[in-house]
N, C-alpha and C positions, 0 to 999 in steps of 0.2 A: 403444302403442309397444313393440316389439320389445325384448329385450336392447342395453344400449349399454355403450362401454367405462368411460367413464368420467362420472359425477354429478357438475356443479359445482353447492353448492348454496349459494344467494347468501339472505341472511336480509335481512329491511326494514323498517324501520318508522318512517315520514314521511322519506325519504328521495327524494320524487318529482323534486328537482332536480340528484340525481345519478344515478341507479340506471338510466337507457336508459343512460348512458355505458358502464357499470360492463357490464350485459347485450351491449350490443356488442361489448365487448372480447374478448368470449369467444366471439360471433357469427361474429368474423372471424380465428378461429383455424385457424393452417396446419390442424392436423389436425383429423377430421371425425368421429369418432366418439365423440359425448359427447351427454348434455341437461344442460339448464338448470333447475334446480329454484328458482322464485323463490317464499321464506316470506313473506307479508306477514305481520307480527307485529300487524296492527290498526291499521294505519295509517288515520289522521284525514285525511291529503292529500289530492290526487290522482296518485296512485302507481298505482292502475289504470285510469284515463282513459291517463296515460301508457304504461303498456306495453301498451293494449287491441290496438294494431296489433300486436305477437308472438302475441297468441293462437292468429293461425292458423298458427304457425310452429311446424311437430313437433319443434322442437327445445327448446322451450319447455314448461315445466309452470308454472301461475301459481296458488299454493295460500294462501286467505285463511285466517287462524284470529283469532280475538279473542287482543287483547293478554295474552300472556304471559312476556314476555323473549326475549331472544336465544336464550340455551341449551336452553329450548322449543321455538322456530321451528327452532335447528339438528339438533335430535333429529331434530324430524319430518321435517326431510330425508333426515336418514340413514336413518330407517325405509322412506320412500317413493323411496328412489333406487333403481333397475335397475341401477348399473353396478358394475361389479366392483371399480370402484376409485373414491374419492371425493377432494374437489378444496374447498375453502370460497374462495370469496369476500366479501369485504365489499360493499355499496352504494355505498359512496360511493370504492373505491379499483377497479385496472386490472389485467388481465392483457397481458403485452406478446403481440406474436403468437405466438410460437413455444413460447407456456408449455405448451400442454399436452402437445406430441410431446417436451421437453425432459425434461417430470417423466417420460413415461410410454417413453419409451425409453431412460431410466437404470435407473428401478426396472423394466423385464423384462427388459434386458440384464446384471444380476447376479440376477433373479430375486428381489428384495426385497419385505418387505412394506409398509414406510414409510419415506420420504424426506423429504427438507428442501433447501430449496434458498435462496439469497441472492434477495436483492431492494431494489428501488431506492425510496427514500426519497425524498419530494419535500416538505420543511418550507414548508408557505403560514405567515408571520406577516404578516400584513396584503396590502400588493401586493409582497409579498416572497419571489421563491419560492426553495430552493435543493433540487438533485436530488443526490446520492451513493449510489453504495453501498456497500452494508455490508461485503465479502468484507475491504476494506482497514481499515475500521475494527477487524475482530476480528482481523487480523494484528498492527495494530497493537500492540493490548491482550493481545497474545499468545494468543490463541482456536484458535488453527490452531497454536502449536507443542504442543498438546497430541496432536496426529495424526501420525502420521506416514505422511509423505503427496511425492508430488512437486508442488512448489508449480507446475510449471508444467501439471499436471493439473486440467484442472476435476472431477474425479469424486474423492469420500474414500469410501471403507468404512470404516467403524469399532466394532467392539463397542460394543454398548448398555450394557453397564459404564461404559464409560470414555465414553462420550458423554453419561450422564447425569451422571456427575461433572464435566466439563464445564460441563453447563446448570447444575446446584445453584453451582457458582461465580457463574458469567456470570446467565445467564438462558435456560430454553426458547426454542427456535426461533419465530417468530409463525406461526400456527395455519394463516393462509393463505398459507404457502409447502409445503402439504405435498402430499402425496398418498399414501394408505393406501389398504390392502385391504377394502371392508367387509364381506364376512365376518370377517375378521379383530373388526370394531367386533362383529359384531352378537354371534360367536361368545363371547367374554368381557366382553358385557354393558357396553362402553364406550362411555359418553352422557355429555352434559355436566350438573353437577350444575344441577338447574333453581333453589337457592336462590341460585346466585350469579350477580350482572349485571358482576359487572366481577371479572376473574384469571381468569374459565370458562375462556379456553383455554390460559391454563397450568395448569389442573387438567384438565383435557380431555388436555396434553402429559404430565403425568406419567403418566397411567393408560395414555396407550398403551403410555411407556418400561416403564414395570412388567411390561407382557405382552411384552415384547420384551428379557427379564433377558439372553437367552443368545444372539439374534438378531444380525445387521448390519444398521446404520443407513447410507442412503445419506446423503453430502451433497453436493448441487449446487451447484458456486461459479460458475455466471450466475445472473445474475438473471431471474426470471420471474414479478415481480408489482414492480406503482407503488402504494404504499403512501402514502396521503394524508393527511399526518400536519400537523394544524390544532393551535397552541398555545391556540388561545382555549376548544378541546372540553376540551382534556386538561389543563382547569383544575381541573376539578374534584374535591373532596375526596374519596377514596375511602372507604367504609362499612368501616368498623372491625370491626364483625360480622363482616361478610362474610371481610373478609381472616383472622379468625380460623378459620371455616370453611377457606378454601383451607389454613392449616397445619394445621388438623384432617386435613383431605384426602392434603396433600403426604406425612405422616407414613405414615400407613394404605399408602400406593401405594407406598414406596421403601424403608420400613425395611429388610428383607427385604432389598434391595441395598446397603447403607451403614449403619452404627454410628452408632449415634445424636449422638453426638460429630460427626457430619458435618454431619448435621442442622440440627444446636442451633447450630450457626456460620454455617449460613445464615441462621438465626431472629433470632440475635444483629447481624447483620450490616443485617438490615430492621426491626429493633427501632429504629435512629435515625430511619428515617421515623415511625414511629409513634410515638415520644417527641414529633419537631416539629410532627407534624400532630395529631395521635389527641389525646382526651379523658383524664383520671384511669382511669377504669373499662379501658379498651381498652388503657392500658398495664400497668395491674394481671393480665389476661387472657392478655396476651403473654406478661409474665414466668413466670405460673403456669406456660404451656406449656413455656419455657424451663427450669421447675423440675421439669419431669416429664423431660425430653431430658435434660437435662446438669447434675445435682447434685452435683456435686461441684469445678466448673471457678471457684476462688476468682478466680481475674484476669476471667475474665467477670462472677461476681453482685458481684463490688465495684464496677464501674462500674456497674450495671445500677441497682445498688441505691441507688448515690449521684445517679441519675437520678431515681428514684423518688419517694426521698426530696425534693429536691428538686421535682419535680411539684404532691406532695400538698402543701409549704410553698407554692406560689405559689396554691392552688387556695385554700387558707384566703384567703389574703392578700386575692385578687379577690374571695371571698365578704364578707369583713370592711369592705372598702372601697366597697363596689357602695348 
């Protein structure tokens, strides 16, 4: 296959009863110049029985590897993708039709290297669906009066300064609303860390933000992804390890943009998840971090510390009684 403009590269692994949706949606895309890079991460299904009819579709690449994570399967996309510009999908979520002439006639109509765009949220709980998007929820929550912007403009430019500070409040844009340069990836060595299976692509978001200190961020208020957002997956406890790696990570990619003081207030701020979820050890881990960021901030290690404390009193307690 020829040069193409733009690589969606969709990652899978046992996902055989969604993933033709997920392929189609990008099938049937206004604009034509793009492939489809599909990772199977080692899938046990039948996920290639099912897309064996795309094989002879040259818009198609269907590439097996034994199980290695997401962040594995998404490198090697980025490695083997032709297009100048790169695009991720999920398996099991949708691009609407006009997503890819939407992203990619913003970012060359300012000439950008990465964009972010809204997208539409559809919560299944059981036979329950509800679909919103997000543009109104971050108005809400005040997300957009940090821009200054014409609210009846769908296009924001905003320095990558102030749109990371931004995200360090809120939260990183999700992964698959974006569209980058990859040159841009390949040139400063930006891949997802393969030890992490859950936060990669908001470790994946800051490293780009980090090459992009002095840059313009587009962002696109349509939406141009259905994001398939199941309560019963996203039950799951998140590895405490791992999230101490992403603030390993977070720290290394932004310091250089933001005082550590900035930092340590986001740390502090997701330390109460890991107080009610996380174990003794993973809180003790945290705090260490916190005491390398921001040693001196007494109204912070006093609460922290009367958490702590606390902790380690109930952990005896459950030991004593068990």
């Amino acid at each position: 296959m020829d040069k193409v403009l733009i690589s969606v590269i969709i990652p899978t692994y046992n996902n055989a009863c969604y993933i033709k949706q997920a392929v189609d949606s990008v099938l049937s895309q206004s604009f034509r110049d793009f492939e489809i890079i599909v990772i199977d991460d080692g899938s046990t299904d039948n996920t290639k029985e099912v897309l064996f009819d795309y094989f002879r579709n040259g818009k198609i690449r269907y590439i097996y590897q034994e199980n290695k994570g997401v962040s594995e399967a998404r490198n090697r996309g980025i490695i083997e993708a032709r297009g100048k510009y790169i695009s991720f999908l999920d398996a099991d979520d949708l691009y609407l039709r006009d997503t890819l002439k939407e992203r990619i006639n913003f970012l060359t109509q300012f000439n950008l290297k990465f964009i972010v765009t809204d997208f539409l949220l559809i919560e299944s709980d059981e036979d329950l669906f509800r679909l919103k998007s997000l543009t109104p929820v971050l108005k809400k929550r005040g997300f957009l009066d940090h821009f200054k912007t014409d609210f009846d403009s769908d296009y924001i430019l905003v320095d990558c300064r102030q749109f990371a500070r931004v995200c360090l409040k809120y939260i990183p844009p999700r992964l698959t609303t974006i569209l980058v340069e990859r040159e841009f990836l390949i040139k400063n060595k930006i891949f997802f860390d393969r030890r992490l299976h859950r936060s990669e692509d908001l470790d994946f978001m800051w490293k780009i933000i980090s090459f992009l200190e002095f840059d313009l961020v587009g962002i696109l208020r349509k939406p141009t992804y259905i994001y398939m957002f199941n309560r019963a997956s996203h039950q799951k406890n998140p590895r405490y390890t791992e999230k101490l790696i992403y603030y390993n990570n977070m720290i290394s990619h932004i310091s250089h943009i933001f005082p550590k003081k900035v930092i340590a207030e986001r740390i502090y701020s997701d330390y109460w998840t890991i107080y009610k979820d996380g174990d003794l050890r993973s809180r003790l881990l945290l705090l260490k971090k916190f005491l390398f960021l921001y040693p001196f901030s007494f109204k912070y290690w006093k609460s922290l510390l009367s958490l702590l404390i606390k902790s380690f009193l109930l952990s005896k307690l459950n030991k004593k009684f068990r």
